[in-house]
C-alpha positions as a Markdown table, in Angstrom:
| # | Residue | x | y | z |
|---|---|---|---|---|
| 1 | Unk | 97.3 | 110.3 | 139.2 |
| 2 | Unk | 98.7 | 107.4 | 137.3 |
| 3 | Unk | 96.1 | 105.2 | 138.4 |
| 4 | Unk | 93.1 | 107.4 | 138.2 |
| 5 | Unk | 94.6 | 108.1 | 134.5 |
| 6 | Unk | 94.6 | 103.9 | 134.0 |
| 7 | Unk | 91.1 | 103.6 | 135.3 |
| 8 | Unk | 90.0 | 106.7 | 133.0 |
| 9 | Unk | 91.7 | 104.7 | 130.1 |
| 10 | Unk | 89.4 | 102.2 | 130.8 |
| 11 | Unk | 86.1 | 103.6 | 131.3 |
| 12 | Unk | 86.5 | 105.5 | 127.9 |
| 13 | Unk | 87.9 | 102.4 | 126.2 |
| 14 | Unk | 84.7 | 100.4 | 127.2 |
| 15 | Unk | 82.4 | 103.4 | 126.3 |
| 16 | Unk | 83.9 | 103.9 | 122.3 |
| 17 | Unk | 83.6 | 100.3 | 121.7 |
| 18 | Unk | 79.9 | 100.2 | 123.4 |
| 19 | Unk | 79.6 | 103.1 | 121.0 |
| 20 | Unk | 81.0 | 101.1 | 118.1 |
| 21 | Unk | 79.0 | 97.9 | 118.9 |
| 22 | Unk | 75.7 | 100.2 | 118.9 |
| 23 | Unk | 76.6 | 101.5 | 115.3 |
| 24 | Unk | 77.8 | 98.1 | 114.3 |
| 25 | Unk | 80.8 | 99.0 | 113.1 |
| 26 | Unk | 79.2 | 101.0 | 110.5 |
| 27 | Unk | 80.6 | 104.4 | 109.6 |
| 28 | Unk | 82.3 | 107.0 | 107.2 |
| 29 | Unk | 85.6 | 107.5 | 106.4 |
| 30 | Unk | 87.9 | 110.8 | 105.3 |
| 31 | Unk | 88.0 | 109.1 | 101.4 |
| 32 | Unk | 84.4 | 108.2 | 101.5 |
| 33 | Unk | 82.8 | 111.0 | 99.5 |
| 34 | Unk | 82.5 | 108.8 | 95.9 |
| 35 | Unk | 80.2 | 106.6 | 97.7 |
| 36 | Unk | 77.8 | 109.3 | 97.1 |
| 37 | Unk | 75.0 | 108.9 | 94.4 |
| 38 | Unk | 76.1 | 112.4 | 93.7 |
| 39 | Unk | 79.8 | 112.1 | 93.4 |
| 40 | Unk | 80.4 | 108.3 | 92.4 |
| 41 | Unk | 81.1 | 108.5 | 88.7 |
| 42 | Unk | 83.9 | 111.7 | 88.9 |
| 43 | Unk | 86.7 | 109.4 | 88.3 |
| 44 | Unk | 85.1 | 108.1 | 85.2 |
| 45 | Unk | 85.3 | 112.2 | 83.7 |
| 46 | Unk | 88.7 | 112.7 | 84.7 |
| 47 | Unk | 90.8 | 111.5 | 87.7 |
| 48 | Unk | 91.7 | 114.7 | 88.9 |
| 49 | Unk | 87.7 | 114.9 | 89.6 |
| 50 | Unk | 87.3 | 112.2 | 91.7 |
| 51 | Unk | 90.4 | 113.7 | 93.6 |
| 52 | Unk | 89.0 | 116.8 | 94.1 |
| 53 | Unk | 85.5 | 115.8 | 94.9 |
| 54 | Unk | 86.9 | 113.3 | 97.4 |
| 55 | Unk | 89.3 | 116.6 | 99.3 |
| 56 | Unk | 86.6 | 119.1 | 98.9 |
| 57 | Unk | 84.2 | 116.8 | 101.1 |
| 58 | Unk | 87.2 | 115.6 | 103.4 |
| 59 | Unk | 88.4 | 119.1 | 104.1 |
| 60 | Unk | 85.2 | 120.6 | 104.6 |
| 61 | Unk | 84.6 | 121.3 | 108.4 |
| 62 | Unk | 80.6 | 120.7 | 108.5 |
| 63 | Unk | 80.0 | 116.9 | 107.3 |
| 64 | Unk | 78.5 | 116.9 | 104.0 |
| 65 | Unk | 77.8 | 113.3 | 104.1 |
| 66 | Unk | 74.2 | 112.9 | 105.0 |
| 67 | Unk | 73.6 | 115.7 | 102.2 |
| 68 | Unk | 75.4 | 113.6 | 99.4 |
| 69 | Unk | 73.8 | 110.3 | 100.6 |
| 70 | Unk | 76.9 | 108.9 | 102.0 |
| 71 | Unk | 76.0 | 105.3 | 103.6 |
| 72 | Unk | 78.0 | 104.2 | 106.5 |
| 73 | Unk | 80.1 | 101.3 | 105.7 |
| 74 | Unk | 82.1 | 98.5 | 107.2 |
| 75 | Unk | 86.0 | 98.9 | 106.3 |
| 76 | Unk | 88.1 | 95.2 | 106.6 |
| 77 | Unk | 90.9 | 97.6 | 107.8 |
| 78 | Unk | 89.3 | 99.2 | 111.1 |
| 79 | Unk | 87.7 | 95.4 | 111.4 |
| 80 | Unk | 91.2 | 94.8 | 111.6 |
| 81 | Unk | 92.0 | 96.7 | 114.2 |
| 82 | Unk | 89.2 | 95.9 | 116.3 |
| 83 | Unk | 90.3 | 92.4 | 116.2 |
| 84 | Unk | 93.6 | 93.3 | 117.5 |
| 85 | Unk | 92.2 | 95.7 | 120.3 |
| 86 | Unk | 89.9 | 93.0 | 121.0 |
| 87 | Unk | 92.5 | 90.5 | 121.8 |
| 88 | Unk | 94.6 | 93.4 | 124.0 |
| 89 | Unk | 91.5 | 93.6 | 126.0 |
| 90 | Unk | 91.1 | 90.5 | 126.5 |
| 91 | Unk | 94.6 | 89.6 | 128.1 |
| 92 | Unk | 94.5 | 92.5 | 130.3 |
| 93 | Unk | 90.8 | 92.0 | 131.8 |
| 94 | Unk | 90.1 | 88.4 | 130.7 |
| 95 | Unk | 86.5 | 89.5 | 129.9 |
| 96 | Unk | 84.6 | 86.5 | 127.6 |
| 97 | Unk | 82.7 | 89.2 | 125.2 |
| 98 | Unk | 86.1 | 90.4 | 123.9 |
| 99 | Unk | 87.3 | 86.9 | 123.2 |
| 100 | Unk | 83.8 | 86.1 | 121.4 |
| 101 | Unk | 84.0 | 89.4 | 119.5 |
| 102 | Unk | 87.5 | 88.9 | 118.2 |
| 103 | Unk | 86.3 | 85.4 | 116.5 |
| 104 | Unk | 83.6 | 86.4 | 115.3 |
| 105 | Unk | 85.7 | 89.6 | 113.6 |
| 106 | Unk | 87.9 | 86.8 | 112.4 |
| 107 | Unk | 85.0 | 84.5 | 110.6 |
| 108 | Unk | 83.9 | 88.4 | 109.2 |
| 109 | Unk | 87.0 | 89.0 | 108.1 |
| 110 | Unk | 87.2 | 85.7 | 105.9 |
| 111 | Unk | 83.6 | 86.0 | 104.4 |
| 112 | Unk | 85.0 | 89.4 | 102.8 |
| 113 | Unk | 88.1 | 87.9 | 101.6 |
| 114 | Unk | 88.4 | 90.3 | 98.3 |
| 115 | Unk | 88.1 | 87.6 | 95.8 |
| 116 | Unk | 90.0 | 86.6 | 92.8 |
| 117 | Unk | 93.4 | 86.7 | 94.2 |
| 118 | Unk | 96.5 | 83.8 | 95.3 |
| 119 | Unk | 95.7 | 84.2 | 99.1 |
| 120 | Unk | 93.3 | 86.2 | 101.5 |
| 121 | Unk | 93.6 | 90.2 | 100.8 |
| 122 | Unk | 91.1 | 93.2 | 101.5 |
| 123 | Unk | 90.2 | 97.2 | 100.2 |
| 124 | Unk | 88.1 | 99.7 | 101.0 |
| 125 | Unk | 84.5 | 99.8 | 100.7 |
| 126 | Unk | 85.2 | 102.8 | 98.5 |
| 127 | Unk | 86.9 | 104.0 | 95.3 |
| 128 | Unk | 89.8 | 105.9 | 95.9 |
| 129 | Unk | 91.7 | 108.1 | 93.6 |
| 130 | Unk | 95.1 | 109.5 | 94.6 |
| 131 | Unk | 97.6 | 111.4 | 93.3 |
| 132 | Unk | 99.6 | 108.0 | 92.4 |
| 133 | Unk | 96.8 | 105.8 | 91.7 |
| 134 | Unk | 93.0 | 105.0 | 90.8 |
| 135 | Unk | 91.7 | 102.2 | 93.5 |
| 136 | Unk | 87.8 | 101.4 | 92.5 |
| 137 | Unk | 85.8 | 99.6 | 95.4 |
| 138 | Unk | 87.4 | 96.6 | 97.0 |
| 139 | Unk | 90.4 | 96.5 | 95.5 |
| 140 | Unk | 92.9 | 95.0 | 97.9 |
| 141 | Unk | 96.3 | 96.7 | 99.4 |
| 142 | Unk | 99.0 | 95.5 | 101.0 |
| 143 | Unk | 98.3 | 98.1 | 104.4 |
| 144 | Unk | 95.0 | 96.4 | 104.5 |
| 145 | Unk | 96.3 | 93.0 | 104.4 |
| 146 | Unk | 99.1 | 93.5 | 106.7 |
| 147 | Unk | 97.1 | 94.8 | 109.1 |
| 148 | Unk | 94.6 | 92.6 | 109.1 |
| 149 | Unk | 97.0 | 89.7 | 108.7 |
| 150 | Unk | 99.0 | 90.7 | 111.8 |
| 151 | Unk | 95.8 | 90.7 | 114.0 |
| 152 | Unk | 94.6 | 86.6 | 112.9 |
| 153 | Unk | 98.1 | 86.4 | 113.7 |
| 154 | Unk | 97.6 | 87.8 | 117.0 |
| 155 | Unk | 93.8 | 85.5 | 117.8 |
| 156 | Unk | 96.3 | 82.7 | 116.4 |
| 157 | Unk | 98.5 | 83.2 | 119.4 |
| 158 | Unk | 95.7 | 83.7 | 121.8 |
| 159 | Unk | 93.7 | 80.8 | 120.8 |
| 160 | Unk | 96.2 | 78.7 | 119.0 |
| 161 | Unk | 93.4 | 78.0 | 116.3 |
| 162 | Unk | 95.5 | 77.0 | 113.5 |
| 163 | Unk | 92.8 | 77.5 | 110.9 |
| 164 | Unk | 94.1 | 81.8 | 111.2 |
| 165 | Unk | 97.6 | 80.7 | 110.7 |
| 166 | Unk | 96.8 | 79.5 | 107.8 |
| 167 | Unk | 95.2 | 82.2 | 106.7 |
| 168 | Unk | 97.6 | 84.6 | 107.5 |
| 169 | Unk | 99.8 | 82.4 | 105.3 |
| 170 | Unk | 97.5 | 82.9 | 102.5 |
| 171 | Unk | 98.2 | 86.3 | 103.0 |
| 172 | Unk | 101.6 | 85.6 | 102.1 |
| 173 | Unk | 100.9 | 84.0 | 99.1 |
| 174 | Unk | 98.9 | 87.6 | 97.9 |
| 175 | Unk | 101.8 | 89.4 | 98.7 |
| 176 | Unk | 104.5 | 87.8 | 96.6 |
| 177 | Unk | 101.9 | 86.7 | 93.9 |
| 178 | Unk | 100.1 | 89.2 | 92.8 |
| 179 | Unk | 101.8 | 92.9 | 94.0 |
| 180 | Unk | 104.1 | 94.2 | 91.2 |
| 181 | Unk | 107.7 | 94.8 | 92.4 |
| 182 | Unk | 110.1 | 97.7 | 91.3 |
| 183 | Unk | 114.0 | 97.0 | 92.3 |
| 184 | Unk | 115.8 | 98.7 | 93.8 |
| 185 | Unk | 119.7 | 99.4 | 95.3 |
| 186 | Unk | 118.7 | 97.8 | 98.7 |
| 187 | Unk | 115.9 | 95.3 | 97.5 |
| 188 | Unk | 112.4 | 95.5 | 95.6 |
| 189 | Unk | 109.5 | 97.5 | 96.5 |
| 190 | Unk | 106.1 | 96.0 | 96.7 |
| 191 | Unk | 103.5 | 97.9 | 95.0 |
| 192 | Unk | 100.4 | 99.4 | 96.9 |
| 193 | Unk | 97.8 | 97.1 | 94.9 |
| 194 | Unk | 97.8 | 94.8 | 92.4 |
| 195 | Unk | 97.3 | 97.6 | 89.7 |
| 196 | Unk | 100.1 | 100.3 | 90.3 |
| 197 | Unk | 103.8 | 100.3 | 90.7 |
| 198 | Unk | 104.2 | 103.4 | 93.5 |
| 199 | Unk | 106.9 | 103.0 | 95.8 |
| 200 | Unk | 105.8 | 103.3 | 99.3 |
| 201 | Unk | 107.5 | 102.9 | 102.1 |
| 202 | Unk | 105.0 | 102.3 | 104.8 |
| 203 | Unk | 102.8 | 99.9 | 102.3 |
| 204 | Unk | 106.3 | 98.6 | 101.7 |
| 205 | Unk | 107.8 | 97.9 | 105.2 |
| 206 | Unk | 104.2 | 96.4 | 106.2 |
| 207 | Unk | 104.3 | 93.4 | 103.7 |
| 208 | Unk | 107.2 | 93.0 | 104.5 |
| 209 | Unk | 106.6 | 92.9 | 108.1 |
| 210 | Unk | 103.8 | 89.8 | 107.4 |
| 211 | Unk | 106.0 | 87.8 | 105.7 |
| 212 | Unk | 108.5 | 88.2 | 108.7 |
| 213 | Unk | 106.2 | 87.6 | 111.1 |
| 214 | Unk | 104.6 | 84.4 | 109.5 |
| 215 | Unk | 108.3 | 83.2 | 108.3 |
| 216 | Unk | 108.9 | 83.1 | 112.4 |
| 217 | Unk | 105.8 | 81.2 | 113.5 |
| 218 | Unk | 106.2 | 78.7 | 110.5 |
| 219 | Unk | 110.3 | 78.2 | 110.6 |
| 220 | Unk | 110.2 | 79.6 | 107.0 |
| 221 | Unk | 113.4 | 81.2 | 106.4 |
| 222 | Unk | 112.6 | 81.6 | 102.9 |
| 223 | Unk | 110.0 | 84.4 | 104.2 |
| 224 | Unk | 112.2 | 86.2 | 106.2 |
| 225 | Unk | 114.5 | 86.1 | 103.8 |
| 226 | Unk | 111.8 | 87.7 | 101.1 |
| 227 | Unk | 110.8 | 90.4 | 104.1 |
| 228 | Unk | 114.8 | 91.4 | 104.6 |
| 229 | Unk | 114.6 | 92.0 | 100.9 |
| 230 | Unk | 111.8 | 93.6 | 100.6 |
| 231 | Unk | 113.1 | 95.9 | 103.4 |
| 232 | Unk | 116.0 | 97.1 | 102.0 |
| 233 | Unk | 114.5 | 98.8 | 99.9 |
| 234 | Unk | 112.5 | 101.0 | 102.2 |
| 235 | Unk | 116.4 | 101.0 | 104.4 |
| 236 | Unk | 118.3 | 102.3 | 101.3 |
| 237 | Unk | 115.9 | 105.4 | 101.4 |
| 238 | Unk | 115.9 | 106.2 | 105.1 |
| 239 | Unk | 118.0 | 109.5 | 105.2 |
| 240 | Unk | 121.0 | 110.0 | 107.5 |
| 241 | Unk | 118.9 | 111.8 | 110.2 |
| 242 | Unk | 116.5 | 108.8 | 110.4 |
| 243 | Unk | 113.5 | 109.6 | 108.3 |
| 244 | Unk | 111.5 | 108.5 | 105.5 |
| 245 | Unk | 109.7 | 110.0 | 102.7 |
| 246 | Unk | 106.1 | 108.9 | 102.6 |
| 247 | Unk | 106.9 | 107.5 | 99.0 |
| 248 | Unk | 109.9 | 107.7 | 96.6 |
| 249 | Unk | 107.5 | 110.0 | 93.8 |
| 250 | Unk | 108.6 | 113.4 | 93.3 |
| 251 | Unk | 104.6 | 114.4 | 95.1 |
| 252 | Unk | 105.2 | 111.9 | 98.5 |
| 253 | Unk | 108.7 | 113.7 | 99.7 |
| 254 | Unk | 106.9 | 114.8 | 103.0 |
| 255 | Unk | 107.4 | 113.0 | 106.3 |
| 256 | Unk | 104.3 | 113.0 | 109.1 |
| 257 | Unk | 104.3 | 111.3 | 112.2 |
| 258 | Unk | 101.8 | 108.0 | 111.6 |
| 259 | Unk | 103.3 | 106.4 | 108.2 |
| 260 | Unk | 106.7 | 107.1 | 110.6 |
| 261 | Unk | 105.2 | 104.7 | 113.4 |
| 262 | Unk | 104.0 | 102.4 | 110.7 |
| 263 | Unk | 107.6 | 102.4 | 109.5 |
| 264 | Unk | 109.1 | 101.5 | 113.5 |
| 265 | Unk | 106.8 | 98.7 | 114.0 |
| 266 | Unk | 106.7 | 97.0 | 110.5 |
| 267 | Unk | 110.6 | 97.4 | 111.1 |
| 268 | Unk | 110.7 | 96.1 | 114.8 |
| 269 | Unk | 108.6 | 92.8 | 113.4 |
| 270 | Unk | 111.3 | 92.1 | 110.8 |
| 271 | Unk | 113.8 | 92.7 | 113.3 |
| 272 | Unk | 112.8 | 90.4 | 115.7 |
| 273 | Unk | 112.1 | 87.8 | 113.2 |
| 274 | Unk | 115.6 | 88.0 | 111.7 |
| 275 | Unk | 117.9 | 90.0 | 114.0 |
| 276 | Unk | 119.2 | 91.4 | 111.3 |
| 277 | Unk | 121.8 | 94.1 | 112.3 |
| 278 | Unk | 120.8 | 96.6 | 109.3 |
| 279 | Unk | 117.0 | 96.5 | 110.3 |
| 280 | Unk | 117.8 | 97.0 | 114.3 |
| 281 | Unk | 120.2 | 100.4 | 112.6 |
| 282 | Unk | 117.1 | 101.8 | 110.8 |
| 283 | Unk | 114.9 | 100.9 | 113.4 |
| 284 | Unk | 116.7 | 102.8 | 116.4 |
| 285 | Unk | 117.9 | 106.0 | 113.9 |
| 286 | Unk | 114.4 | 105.9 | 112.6 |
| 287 | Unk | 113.0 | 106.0 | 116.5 |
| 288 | Unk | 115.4 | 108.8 | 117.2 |
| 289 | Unk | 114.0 | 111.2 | 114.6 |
| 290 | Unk | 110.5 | 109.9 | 115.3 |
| 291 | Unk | 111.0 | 111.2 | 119.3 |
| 292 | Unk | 113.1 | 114.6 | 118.3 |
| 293 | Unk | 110.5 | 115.6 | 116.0 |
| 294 | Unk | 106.6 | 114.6 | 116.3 |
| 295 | Unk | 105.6 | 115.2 | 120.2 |
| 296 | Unk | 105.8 | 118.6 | 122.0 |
| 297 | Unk | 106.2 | 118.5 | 125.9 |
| 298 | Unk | 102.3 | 118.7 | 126.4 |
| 299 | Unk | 101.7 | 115.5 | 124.9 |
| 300 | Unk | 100.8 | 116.8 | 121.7 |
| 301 | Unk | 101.7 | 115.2 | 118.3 |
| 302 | Unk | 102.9 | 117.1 | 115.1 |
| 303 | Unk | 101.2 | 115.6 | 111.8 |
| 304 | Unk | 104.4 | 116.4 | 110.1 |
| 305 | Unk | 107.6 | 116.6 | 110.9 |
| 306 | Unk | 107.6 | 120.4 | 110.0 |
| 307 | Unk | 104.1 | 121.4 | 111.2 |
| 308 | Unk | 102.1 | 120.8 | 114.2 |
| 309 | Unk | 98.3 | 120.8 | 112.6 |
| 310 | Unk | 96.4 | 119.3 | 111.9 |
| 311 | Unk | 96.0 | 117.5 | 114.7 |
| 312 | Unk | 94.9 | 114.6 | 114.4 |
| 313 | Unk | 93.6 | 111.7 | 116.7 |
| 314 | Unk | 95.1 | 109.1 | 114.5 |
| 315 | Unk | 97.9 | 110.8 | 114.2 |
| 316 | Unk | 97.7 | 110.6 | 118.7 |
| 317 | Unk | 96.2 | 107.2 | 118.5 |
| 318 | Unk | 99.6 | 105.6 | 116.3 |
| 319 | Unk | 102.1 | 107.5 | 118.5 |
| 320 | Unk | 100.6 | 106.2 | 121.8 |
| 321 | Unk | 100.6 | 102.7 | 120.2 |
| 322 | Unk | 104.2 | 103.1 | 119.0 |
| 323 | Unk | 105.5 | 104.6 | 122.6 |
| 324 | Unk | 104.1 | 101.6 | 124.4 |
| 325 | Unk | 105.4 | 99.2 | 121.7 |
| 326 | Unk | 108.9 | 100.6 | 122.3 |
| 327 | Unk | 109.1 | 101.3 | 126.1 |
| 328 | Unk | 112.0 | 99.1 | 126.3 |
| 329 | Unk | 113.9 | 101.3 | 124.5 |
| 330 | Unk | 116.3 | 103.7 | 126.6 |
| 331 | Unk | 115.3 | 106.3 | 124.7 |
| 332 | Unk | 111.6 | 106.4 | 125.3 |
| 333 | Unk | 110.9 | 108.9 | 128.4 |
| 334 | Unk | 108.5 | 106.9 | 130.9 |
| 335 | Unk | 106.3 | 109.7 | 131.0 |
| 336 | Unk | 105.1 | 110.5 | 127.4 |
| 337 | Unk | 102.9 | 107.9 | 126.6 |
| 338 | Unk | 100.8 | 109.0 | 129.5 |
| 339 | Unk | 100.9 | 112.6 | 128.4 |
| 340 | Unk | 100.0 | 111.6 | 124.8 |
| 341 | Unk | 96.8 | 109.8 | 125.9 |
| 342 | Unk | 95.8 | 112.4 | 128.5 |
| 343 | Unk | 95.9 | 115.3 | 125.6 |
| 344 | Unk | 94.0 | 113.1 | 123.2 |
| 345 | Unk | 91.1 | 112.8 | 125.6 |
| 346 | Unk | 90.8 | 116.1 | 126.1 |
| 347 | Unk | 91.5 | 117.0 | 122.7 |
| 348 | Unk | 89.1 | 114.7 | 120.8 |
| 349 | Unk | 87.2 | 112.6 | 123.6 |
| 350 | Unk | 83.4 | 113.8 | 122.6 |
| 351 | Unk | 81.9 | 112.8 | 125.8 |
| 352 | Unk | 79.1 | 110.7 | 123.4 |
| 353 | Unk | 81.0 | 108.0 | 123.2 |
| 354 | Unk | 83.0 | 108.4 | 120.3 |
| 355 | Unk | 86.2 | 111.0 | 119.3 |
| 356 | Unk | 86.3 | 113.7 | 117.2 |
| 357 | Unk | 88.4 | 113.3 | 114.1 |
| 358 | Unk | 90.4 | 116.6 | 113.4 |
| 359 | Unk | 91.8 | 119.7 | 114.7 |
| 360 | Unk | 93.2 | 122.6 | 112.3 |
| 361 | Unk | 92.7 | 126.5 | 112.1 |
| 362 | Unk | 90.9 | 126.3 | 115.4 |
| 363 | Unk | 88.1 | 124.6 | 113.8 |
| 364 | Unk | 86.8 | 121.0 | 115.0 |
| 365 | Unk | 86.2 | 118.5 | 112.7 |
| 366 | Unk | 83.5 | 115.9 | 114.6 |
| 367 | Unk | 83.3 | 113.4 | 112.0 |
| 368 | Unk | 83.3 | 109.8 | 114.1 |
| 369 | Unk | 85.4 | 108.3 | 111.6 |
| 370 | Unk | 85.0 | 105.1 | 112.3 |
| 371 | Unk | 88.1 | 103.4 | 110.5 |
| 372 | Unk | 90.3 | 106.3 | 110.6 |
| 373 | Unk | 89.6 | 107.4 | 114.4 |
| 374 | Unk | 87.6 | 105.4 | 116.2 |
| 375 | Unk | 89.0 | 102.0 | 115.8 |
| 376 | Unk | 92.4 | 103.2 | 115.8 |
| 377 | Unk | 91.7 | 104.8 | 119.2 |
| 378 | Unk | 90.2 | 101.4 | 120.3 |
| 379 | Unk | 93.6 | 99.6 | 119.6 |
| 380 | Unk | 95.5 | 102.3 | 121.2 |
| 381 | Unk | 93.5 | 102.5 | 124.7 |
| 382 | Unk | 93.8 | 99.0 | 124.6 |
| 383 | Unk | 97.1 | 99.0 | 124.1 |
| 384 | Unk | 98.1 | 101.5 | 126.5 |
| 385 | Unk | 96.0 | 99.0 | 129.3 |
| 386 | Unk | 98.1 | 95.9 | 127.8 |
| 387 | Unk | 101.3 | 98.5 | 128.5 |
| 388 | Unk | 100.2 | 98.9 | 131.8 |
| 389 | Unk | 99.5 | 95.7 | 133.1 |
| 390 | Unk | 102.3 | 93.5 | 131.1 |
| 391 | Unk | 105.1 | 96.3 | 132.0 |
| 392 | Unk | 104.1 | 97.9 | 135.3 |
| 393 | Unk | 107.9 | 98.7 | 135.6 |
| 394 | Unk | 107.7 | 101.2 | 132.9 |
| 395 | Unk | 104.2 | 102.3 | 133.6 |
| 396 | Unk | 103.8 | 106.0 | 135.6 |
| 397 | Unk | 103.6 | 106.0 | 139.2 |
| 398 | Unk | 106.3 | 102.7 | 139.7 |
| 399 | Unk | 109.6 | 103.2 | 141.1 |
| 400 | Unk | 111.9 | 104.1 | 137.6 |
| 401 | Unk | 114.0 | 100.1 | 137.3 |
| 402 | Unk | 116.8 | 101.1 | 135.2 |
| 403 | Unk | 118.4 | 97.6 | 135.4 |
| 404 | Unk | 114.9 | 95.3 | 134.4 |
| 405 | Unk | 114.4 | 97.9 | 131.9 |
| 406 | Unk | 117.9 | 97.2 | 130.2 |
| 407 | Unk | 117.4 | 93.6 | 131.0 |
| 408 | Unk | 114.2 | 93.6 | 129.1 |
| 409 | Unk | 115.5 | 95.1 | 126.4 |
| 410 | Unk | 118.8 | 92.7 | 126.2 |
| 411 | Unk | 116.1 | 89.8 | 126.7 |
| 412 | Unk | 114.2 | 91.4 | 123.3 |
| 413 | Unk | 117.6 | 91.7 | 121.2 |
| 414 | Unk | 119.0 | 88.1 | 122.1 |
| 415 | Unk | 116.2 | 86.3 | 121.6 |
| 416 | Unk | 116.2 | 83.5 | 119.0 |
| 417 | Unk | 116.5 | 84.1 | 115.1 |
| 418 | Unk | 116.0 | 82.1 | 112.1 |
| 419 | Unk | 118.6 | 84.2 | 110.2 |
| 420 | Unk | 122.0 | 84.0 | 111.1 |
């Protein structure tokens, strides 16, 4: 079963991004609608317009895009994430085309450099009102950046091209430049964009995580330093069962399962570039709550920690990328992983070559998001095949090694620091 699951992970995996190539890498997005001709100058009457406009065409079952003239766009974040599934294909099945792909991403990614700003940064191809904030068209954000950043950083590693560590340090330079920063008890907070002073936690922890992460590969202590920080903000809000708020406004109390995972991984990148013990506390309270309170025993995932729907197959995508990410942990069961990706195929899995975006009131939503879903799925097939092959220990269907298991996870917590 394990296998045949393995070799079903990769059939689809090659089929969405076949799909994806064909469509190249065009598509819509849940916050898309004030592209449209129609809808495009709402914000400019009131901004409560362009937020309703934007949720009455994202929570409407039927796609109204084609009707309002929507146009399929590129998004630098699901670029992004390409990249990095790209490179996790690429060490697993060591196929040239996913090597070639993931540079050429890489020289996309720096011709659409949002311009104007200290270092590299990138929107969306869309404006985007919120209850917290007004973004028009391009303007750049520190989750976009991060992710983006994170995956040169990962080509760097791959290809050791030096030219992407230096953009990825460029990165750094937008983040400490040109966000706003409101302090804190713990730290500062970095601000979403350059524009508003919200208090995120995810948007937080992920800057943060960067400057970590290119504070390691340079021997820049000064960055780690910035990122711990940074961080305790974000730890100074973590409640005493583990969890986060999505944002520190009276309107972002709630707590759903992706900006969680965000959370774990920007966290488990600070904490291995500094070791410090604070971060590895959040991190491991923070994966408790995250286990006791998003997944069901069919492999489902909760959107909120509170409520099951909708369901969502980013929501599936992020939890099968943060259970591989974190099998070394004790805590993770072996099995769950495999479960999660099983009930997202047959959950979203189209058979076109795409998945659907949304579950809720028994009603499919078959958008093919293409930032939102589809390359997020990308990454987390890809992932799951990295999982596989690098840990086949952990993997279903091998003999359950309780002693490498702890031993890999010692290995992870010793290894070297540039904060003492």
């Amino acid at each position: 079963m394990a296998y045949s699951l393995r070799e079903k992970n990769k059939e689809i995996c090659d089929r969405l991004l076949c799909w994806m190539e064909k469509e190249g890498f065009r598509g819509w997005d849940p916050h898309d609608a004030l592209n449209s001709p129609f809808l495009k100058g709402l914000s400019k009457v009131h901004p409560w317009a362009g937020i309703t406009g934007l949720q009455l065409v994202k929570r409407c079952p039927i796609n109204l895009r084609p009707l309002l003239r929507v146009p399929k766009t590129i998004n630098p974040k699901g670029m992004g994430l390409v990249l990095a599934a790209s490179i996790r294909r690429y060490k697993v099945w060591r196929q040239k085309g996913d090597l070639e792909r993931a540079a050429w991403i890489c020289e996309w990614l720096e011709a659409n450099i949002s311009p104007g700003y200290s270092g590299a940064c990138w929107g969306y191809p869309f404006d985007w009102p919120n209850r917290s904030f007004y973004a028009p068209y391009g303007t750049p954000n520190i989750v976009n950046t991060a992710f983006i950043g994170h995956a040169l950083l990962d080509f760097y590693d791959i290809t050791g091209d030096k030219k992407w560590l230096k953009v990825a340090e460029s990165i750094g330079s937008f983040i400490c430049n040109d966000l706003n920063r409101t302090q804190g008890k713990g730290g500062f907070c970095f601000s979403y964009t350059p524009f508003d002073l919200s208090r995120v936690h995810n948007a937080n922890l992920l800057g943060a995580s960067l400057l970590a992460r290119v504070g390691r590969i340079t021997w820049n202590p000064g960055l780690i330093k910035m990122a711990l920080n940074s961080a305790g903000f974000s730890l100074k809000s973590q409640a005493p069962d583990g969890s986060w708020p999505y944002g520190e406004a009276p309107n972002q109390a709630w707590v759903d399962s992706f900006h969680t995972g965000y959370n774990l991984m920007a966290l488990k990148q600070i904490w291995e570039a500094s070791h410090d013990p604070s971060v590895k506390h959040a991190l491991y309270q923070g994966y408790g709550y995250y286990l006791s309170h998003f997944f069901l025993r069919d492999g489902i995932v909760r959107y909120f920690d509170n409520r099951t729907e909708p369901l969502d197959a980013h929501a599936f995508a992020h939890a099968l990328i943060c259970l591989t990410e974190m099998c070394m942990h004790p805590d993770t069961p072996l099995d769950l992983a495999s479960r999660v990706l099983e009930k997202m195929i047959r959950t979203f899995w189209s058979g076109q070559g795409y998945f659907y975006w949304q579950r809720r009131n028994g009603l499919t939503y078959r958008m093919p998001c293409m930032r939102w879903v589809q390359a997020w799925v990308l990454l987390a097939l890809s992932n799951y095949a990295l999982w596989f092959d690098m840990s086949p220990s952990f993997a279903p269907g091998h003999a359950y090694d309780n002693d490498k298991r702890y031993g890999e996870r010692i290995k992870w917590e010793e290894s070297g620091s540039l904060i003492s």
